[in-house]
PyMOL CGO cylinders between C-alpha atoms (Angstrom):
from pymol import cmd
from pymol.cgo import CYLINDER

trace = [
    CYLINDER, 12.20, -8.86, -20.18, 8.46, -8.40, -21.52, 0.3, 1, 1, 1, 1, 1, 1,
    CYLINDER, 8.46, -8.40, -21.52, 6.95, -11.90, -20.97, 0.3, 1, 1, 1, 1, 1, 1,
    CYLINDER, 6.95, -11.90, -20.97, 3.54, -10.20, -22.70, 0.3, 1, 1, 1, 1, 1, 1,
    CYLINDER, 3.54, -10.20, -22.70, 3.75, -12.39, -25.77, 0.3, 1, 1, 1, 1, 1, 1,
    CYLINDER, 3.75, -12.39, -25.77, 5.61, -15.44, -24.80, 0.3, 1, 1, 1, 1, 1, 1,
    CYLINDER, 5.61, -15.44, -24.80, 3.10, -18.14, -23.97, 0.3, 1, 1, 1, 1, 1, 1,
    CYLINDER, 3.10, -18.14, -23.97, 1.96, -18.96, -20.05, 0.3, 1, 1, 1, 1, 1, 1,
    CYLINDER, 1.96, -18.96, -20.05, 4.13, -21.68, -19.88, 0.3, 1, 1, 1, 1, 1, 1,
    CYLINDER, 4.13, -21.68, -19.88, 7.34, -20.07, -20.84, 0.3, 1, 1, 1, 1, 1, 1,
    CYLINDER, 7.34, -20.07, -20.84, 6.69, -17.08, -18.97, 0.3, 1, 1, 1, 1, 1, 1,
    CYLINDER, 6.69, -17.08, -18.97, 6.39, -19.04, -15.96, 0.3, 1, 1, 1, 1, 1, 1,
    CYLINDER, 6.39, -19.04, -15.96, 9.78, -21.25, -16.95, 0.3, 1, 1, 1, 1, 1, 1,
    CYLINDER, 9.78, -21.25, -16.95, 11.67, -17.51, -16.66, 0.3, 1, 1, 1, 1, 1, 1,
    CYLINDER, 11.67, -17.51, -16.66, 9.67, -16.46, -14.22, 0.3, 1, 1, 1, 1, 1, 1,
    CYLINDER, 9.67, -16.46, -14.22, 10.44, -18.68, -11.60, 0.3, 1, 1, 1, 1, 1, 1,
    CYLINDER, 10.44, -18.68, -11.60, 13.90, -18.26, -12.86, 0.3, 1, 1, 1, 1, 1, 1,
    CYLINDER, 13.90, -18.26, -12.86, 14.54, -14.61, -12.67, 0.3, 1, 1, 1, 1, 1, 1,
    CYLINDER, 14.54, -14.61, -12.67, 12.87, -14.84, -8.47, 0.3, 1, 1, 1, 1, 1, 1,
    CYLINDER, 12.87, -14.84, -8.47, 15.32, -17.54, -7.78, 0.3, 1, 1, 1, 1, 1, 1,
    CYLINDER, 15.32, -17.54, -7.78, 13.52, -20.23, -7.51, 0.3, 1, 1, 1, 1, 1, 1,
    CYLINDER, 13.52, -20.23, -7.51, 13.63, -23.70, -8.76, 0.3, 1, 1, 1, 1, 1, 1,
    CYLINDER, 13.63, -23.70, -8.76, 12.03, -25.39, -12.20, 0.3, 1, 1, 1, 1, 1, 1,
    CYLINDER, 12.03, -25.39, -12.20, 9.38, -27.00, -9.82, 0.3, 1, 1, 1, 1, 1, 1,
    CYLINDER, 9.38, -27.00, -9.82, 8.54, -23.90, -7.87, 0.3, 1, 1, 1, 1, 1, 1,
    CYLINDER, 8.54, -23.90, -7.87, 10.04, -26.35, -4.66, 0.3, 1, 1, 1, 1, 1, 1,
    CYLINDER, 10.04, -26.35, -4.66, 6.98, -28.84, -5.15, 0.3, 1, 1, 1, 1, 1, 1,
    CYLINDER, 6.98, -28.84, -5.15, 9.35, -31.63, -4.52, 0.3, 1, 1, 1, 1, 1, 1,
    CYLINDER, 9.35, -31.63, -4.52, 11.03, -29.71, -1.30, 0.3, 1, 1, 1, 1, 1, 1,
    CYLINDER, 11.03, -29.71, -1.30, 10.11, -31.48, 1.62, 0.3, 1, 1, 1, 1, 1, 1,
    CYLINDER, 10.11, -31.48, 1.62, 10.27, -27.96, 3.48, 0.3, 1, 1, 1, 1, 1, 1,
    CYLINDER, 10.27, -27.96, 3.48, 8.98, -24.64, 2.33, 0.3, 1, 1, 1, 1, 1, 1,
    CYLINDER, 8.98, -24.64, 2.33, 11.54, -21.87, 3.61, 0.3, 1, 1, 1, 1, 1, 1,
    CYLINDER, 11.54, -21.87, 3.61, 9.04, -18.48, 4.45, 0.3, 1, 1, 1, 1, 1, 1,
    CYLINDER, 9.04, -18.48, 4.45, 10.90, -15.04, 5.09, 0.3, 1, 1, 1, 1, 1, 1,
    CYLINDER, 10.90, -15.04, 5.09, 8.96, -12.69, 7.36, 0.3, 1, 1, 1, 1, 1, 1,
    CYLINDER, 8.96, -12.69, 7.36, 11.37, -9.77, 6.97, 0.3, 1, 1, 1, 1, 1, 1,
    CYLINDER, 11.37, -9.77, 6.97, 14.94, -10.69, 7.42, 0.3, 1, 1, 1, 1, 1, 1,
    CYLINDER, 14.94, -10.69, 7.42, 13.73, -14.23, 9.15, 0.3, 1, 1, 1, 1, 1, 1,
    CYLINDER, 13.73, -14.23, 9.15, 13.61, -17.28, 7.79, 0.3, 1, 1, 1, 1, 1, 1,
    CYLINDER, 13.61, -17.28, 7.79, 11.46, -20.38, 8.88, 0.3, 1, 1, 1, 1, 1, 1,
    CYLINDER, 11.46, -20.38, 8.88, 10.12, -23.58, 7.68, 0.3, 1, 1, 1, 1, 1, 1,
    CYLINDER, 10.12, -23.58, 7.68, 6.44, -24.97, 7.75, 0.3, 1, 1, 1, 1, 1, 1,
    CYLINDER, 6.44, -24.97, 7.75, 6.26, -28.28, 6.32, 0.3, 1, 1, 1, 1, 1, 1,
    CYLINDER, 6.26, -28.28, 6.32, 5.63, -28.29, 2.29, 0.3, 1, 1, 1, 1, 1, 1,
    CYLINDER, 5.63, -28.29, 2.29, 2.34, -30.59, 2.76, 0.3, 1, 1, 1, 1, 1, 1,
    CYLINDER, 2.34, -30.59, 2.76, 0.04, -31.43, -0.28, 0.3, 1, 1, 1, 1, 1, 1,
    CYLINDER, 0.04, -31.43, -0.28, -2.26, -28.96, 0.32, 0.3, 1, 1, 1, 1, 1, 1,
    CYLINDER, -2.26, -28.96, 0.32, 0.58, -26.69, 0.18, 0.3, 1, 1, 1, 1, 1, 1,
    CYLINDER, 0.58, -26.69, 0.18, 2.13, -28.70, -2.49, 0.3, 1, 1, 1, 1, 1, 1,
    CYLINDER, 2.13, -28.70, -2.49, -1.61, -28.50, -4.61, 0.3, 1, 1, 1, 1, 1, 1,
    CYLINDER, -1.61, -28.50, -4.61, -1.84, -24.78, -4.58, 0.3, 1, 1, 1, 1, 1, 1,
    CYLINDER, -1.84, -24.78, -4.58, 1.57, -23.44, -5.21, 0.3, 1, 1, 1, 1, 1, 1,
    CYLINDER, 1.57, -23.44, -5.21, 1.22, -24.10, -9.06, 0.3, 1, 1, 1, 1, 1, 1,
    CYLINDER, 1.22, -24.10, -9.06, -1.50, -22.36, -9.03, 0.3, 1, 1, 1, 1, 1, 1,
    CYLINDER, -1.50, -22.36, -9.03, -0.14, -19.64, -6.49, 0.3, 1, 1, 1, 1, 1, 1,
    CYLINDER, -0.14, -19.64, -6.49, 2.86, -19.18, -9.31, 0.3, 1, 1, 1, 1, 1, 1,
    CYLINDER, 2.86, -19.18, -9.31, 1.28, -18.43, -12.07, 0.3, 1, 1, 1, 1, 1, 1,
    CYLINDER, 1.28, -18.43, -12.07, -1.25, -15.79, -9.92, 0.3, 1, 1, 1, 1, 1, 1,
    CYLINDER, -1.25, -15.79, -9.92, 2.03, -13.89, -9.34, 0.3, 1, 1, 1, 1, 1, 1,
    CYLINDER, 2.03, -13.89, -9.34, 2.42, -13.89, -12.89, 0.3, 1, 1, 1, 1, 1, 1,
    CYLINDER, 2.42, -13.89, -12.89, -0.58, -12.78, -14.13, 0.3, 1, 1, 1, 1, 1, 1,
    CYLINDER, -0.58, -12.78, -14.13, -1.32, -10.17, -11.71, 0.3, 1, 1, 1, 1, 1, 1,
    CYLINDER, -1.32, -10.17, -11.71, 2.43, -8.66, -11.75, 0.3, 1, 1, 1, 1, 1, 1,
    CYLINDER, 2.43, -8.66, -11.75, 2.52, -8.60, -8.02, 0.3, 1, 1, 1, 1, 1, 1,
    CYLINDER, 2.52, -8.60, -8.02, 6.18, -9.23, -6.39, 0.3, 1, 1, 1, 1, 1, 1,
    CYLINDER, 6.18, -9.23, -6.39, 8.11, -11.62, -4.47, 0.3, 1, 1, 1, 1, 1, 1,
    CYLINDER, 8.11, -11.62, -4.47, 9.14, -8.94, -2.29, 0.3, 1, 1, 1, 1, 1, 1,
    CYLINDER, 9.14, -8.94, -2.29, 7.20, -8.65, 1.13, 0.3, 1, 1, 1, 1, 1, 1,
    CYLINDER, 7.20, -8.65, 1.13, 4.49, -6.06, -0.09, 0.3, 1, 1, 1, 1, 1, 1,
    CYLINDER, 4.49, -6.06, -0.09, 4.05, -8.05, -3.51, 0.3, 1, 1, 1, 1, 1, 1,
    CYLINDER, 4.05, -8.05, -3.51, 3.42, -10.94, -1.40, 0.3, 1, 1, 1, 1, 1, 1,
    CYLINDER, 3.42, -10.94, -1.40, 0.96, -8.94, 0.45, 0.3, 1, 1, 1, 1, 1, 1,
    CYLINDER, 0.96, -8.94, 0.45, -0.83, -7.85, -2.55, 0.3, 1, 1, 1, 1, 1, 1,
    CYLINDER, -0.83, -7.85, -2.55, -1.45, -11.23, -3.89, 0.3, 1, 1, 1, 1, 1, 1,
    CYLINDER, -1.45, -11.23, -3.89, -2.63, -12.33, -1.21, 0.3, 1, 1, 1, 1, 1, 1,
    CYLINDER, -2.63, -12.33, -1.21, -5.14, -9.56, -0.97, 0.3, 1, 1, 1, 1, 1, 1,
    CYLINDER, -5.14, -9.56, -0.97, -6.01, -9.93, -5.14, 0.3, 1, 1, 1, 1, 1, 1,
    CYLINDER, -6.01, -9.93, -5.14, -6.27, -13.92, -4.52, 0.3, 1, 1, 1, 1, 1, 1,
    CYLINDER, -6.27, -13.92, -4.52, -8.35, -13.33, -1.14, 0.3, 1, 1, 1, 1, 1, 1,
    CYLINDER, -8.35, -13.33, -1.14, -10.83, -11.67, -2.97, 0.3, 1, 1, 1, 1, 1, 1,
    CYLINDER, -10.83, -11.67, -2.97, -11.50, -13.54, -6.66, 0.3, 1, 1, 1, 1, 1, 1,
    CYLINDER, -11.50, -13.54, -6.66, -11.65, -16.44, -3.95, 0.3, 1, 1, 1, 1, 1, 1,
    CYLINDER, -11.65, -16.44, -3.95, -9.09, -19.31, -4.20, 0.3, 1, 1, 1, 1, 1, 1,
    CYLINDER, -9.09, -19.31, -4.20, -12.18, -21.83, -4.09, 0.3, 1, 1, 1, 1, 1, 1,
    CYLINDER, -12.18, -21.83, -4.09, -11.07, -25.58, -2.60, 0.3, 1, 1, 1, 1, 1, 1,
    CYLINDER, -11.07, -25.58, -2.60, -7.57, -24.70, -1.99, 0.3, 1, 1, 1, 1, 1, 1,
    CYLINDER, -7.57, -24.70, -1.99, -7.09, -24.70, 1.95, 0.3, 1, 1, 1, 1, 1, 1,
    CYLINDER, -7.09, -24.70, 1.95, -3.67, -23.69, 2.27, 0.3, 1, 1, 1, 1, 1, 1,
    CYLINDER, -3.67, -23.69, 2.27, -3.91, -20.58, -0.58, 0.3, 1, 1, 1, 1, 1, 1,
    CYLINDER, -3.91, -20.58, -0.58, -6.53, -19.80, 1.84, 0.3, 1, 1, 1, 1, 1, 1,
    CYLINDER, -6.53, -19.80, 1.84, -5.05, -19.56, 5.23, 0.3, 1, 1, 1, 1, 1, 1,
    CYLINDER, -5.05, -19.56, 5.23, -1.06, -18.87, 3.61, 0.3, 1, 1, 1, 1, 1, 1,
    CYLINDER, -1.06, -18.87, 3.61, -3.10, -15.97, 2.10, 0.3, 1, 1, 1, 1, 1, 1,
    CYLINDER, -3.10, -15.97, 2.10, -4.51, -14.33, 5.23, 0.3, 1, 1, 1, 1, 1, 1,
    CYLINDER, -4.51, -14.33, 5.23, -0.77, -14.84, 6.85, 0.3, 1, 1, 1, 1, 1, 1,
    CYLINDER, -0.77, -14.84, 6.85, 0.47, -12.96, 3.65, 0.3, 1, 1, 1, 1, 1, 1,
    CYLINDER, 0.47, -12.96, 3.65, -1.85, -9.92, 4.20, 0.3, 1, 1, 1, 1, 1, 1,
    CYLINDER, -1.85, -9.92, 4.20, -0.15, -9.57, 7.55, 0.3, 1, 1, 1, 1, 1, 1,
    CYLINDER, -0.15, -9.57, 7.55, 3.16, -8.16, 5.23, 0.3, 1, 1, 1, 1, 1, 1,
    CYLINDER, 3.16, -8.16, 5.23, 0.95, -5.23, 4.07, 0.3, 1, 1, 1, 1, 1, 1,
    CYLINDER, 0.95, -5.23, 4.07, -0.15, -3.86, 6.94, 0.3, 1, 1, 1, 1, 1, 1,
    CYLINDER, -0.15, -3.86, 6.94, 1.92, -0.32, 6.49, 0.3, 1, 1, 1, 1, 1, 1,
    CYLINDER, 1.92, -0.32, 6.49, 0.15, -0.22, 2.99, 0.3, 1, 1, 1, 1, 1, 1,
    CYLINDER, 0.15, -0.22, 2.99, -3.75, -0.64, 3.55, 0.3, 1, 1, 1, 1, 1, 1,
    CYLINDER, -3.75, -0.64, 3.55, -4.49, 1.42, 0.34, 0.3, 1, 1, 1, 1, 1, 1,
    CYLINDER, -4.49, 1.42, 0.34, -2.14, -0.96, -1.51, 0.3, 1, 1, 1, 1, 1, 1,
    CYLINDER, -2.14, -0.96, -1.51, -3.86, -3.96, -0.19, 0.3, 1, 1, 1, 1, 1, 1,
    CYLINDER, -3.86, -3.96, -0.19, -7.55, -2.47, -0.36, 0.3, 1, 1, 1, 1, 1, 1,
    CYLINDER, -7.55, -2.47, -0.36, -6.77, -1.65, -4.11, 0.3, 1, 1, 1, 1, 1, 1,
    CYLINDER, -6.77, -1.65, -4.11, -5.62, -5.37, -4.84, 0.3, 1, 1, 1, 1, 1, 1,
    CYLINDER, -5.62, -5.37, -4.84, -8.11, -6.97, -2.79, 0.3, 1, 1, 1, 1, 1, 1,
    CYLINDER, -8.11, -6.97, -2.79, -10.86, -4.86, -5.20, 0.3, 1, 1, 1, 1, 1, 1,
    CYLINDER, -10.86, -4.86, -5.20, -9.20, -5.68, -8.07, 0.3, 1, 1, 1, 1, 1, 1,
    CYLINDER, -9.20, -5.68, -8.07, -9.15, -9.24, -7.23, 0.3, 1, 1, 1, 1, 1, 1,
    CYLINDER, -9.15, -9.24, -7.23, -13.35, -9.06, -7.22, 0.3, 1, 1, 1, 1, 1, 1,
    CYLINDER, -13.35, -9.06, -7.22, -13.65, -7.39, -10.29, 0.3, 1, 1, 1, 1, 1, 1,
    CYLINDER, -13.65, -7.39, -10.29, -11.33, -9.85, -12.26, 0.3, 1, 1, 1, 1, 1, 1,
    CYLINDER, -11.33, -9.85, -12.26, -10.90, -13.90, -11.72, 0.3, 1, 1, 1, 1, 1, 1,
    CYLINDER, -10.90, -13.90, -11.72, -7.99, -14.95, -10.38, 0.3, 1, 1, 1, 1, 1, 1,
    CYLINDER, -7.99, -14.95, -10.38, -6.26, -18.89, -11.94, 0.3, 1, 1, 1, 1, 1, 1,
    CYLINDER, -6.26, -18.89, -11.94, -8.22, -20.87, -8.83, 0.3, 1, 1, 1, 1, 1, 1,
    CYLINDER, -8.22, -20.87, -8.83, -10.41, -23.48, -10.23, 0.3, 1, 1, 1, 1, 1, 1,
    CYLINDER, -10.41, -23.48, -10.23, -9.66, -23.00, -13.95, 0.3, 1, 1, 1, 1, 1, 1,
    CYLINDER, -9.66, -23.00, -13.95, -8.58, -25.66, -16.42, 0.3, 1, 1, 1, 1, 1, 1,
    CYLINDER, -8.58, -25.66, -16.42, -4.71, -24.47, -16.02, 0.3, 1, 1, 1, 1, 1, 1,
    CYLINDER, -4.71, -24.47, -16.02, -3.28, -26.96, -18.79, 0.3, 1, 1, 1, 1, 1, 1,
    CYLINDER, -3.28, -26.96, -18.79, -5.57, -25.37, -21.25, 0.3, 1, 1, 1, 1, 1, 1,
    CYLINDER, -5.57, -25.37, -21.25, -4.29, -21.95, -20.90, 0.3, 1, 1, 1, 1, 1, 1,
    CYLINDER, -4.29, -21.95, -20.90, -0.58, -22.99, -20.92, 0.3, 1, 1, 1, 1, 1, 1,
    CYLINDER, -0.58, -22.99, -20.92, 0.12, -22.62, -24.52, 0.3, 1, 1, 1, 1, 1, 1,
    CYLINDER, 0.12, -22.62, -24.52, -1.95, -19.07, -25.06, 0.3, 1, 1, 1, 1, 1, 1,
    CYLINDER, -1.95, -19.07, -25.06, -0.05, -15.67, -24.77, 0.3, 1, 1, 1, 1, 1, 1,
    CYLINDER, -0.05, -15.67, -24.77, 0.64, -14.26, -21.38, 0.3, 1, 1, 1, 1, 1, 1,
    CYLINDER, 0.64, -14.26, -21.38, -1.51, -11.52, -22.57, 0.3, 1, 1, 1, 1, 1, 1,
    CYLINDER, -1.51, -11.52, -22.57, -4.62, -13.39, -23.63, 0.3, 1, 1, 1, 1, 1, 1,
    CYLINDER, -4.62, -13.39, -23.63, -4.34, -14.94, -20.55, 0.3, 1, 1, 1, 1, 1, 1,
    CYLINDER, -4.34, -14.94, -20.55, -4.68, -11.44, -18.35, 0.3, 1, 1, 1, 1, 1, 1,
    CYLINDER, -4.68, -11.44, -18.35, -6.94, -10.14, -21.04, 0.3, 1, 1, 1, 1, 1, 1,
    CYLINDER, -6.94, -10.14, -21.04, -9.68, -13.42, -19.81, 0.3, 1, 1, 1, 1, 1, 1,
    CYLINDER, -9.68, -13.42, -19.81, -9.16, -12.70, -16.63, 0.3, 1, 1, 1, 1, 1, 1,
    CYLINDER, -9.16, -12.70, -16.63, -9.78, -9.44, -16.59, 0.3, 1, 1, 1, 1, 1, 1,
    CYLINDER, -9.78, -9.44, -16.59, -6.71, -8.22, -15.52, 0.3, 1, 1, 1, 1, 1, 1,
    CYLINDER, -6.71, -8.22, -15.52, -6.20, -5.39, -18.73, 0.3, 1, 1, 1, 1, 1, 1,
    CYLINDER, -6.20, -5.39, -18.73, -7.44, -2.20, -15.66, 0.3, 1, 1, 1, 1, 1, 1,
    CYLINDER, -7.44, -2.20, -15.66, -5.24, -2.46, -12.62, 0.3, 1, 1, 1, 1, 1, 1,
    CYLINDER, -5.24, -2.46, -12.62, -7.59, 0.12, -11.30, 0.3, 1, 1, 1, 1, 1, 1,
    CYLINDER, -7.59, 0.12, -11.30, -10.89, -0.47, -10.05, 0.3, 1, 1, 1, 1, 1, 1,
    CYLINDER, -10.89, -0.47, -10.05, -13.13, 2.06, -7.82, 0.3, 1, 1, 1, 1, 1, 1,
    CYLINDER, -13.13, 2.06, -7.82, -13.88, 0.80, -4.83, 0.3, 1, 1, 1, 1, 1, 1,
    CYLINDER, -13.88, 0.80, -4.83, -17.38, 0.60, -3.18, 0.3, 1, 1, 1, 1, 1, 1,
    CYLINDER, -17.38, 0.60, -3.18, -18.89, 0.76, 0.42, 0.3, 1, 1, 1, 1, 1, 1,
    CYLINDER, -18.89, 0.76, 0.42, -19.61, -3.01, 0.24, 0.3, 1, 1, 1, 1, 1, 1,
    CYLINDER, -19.61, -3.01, 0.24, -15.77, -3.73, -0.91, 0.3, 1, 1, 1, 1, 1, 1,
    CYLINDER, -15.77, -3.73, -0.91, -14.79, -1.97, 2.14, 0.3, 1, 1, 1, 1, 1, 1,
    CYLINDER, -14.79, -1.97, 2.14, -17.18, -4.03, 4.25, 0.3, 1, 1, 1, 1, 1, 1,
    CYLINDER, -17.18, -4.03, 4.25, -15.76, -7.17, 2.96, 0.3, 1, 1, 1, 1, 1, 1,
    CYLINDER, -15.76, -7.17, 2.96, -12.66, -6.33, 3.50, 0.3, 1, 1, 1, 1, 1, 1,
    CYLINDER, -12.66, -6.33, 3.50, -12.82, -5.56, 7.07, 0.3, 1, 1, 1, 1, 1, 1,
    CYLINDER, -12.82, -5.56, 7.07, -13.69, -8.48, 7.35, 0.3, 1, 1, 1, 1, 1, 1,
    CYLINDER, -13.69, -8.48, 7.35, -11.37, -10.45, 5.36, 0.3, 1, 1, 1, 1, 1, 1,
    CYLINDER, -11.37, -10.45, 5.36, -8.92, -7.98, 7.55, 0.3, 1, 1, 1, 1, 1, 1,
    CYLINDER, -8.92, -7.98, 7.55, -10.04, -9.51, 10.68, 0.3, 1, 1, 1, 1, 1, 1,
    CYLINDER, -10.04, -9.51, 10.68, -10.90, -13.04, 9.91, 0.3, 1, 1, 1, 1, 1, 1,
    CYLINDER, -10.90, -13.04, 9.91, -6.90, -13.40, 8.32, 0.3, 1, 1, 1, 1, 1, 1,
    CYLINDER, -6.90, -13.40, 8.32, -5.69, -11.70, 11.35, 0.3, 1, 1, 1, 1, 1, 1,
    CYLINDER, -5.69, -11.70, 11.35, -6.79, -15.02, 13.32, 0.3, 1, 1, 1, 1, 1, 1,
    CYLINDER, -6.79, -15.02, 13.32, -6.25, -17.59, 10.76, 0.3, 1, 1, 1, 1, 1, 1,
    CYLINDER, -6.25, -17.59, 10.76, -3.05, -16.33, 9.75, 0.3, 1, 1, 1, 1, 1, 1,
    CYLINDER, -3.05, -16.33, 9.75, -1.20, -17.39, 12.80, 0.3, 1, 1, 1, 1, 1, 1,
    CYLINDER, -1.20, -17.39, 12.80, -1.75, -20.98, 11.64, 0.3, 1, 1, 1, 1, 1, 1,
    CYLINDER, -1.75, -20.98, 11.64, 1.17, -21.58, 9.82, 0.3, 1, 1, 1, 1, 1, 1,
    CYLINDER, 1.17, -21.58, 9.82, 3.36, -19.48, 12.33, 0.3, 1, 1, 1, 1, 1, 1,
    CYLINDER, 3.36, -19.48, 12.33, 2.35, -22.54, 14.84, 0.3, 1, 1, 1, 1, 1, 1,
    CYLINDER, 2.35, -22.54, 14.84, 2.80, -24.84, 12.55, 0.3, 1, 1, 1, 1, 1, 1,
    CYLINDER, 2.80, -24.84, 12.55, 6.52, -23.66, 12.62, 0.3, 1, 1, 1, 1, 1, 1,
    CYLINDER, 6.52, -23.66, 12.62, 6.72, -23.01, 16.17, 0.3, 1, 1, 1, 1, 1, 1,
    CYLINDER, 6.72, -23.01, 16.17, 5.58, -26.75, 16.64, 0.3, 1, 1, 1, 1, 1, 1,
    CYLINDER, 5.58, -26.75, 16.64, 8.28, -28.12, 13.90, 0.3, 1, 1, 1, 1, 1, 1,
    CYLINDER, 8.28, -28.12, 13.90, 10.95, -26.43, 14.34, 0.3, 1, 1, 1, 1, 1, 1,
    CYLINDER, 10.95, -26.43, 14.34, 13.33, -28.48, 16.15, 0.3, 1, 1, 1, 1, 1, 1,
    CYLINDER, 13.33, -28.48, 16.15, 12.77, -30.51, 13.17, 0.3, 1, 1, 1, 1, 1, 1,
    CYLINDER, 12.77, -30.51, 13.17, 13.40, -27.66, 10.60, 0.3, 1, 1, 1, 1, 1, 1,
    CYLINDER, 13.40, -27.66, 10.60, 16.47, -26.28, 12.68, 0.3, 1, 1, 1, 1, 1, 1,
    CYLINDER, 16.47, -26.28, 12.68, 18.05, -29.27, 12.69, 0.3, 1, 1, 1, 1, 1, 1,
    CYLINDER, 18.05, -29.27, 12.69, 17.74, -29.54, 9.25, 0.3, 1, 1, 1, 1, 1, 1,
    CYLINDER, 17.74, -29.54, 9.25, 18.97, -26.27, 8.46, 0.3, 1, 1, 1, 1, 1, 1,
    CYLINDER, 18.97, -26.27, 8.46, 16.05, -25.40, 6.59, 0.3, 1, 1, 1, 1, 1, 1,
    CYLINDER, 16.05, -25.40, 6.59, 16.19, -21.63, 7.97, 0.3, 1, 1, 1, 1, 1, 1,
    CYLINDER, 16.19, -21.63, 7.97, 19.55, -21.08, 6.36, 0.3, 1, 1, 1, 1, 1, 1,
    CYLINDER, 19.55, -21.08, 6.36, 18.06, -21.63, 2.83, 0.3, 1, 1, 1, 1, 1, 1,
    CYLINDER, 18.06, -21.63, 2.83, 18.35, -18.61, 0.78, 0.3, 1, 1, 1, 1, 1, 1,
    CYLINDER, 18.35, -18.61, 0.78, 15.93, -17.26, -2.26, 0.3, 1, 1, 1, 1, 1, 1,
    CYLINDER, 15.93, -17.26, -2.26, 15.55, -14.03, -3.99, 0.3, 1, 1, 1, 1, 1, 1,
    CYLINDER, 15.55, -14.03, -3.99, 12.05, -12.75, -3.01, 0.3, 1, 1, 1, 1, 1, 1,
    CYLINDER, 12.05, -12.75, -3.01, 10.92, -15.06, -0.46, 0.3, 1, 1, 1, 1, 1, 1,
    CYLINDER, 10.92, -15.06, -0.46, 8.77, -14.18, 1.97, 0.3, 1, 1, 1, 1, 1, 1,
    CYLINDER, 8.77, -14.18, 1.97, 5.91, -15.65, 4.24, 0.3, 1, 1, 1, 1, 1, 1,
    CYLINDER, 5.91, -15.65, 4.24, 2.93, -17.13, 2.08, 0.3, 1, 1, 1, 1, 1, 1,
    CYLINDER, 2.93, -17.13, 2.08, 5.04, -18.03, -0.82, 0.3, 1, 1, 1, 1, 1, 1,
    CYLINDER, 5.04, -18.03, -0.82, 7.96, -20.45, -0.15, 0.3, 1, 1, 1, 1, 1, 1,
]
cmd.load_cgo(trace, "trace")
């Protein structure tokens, strides 16, 4: 279905929808469930967490990335480098999400340039935009040219985005190591979702 004209909101409404998951995107889950692969596990769906996955959402949206494990990987790269400003956990759930990508590196470069030539829904008046066209909305951002050159100083960067995720990523993997007799008991793990995968639910 071409979401194009429908306005943000709606698009979001289906969506969420058509990847399976809830009205809320799970903001009033006490658990997030994260796939890495086949796997499921649970980190705890704190208000940091809870803050940025609006936000997170409508990203997916508007940059046409997927749910699936590479899609995941390219939005992280894309958010990771338009910045996701004061949100800590789209910040470190991003730099575990890169982690998927790592048998695509052009993939992830290309996304990760594209994300600093166009601005990414972090730190924008969000209610304001709700009601405009899906469209207008990529137009602002910049988002009309998926393709973007890359230069010697976007390679630089991300090197080092590369290497800095590759140690803050593990964060929320001890976060679940540390909770999971919690989330196991809970049955958390046996939660199933089209598309998820680690760095989104």
């Amino acid at each position: 279905m071409d979401h194009d004209a429908m306005p943000l909101r709606e698009a979001l409404r289906l969506h969420l929808a058509e990847n399976g998951f809830p009205p809320d995107g799970g903001l009033s889950e006490k658990w997030a469930v994260v796939r890495v692969g086949p796997i499921p596990v649970g980190i705890p769906n704190v208000s940091a967490r809870r803050r940025a996955t609006p936000i997170h959402d409508l990203n997916h949206l508007v940059s046409d990335y997927g749910h699936d494990a590479l899609g995941e990987a390219e939005n992280a790269a894309w958010e990771l480098g338009g910045g996701c400003k004061n949100y800590s956990a789209a910040w470190v759930l991003n730099c575990s999400a890169l982690g998927l990508g790592v048998g695509s590196p052009k993939r992830l470069f290309a996304a990760y340039v594209r994300g600093r030539r166009s601005r990414n829904l972090y730190g924008l008046d969000i209610e304001a935009m709700m009601d405009l066209p899906l469209s207008t909305v990529r137009s602002r951002l910049g988002l009309d040219d998926p393709h973007h050159d890359g230069t010697l100083a976007d390679v630089l960067l991300f090197s080092v985005t590369v290497a800095v995720a590759a140690i803050i990523g593990v964060i929320p993997f001890i976060v679940s190591v540390v909770t999971s007799p919690i989330w196991l008991s809970r049955g958390v793990h046996r939660e199933r979702r089209i598309g998820v995968s680690i760095g989104k639910r």
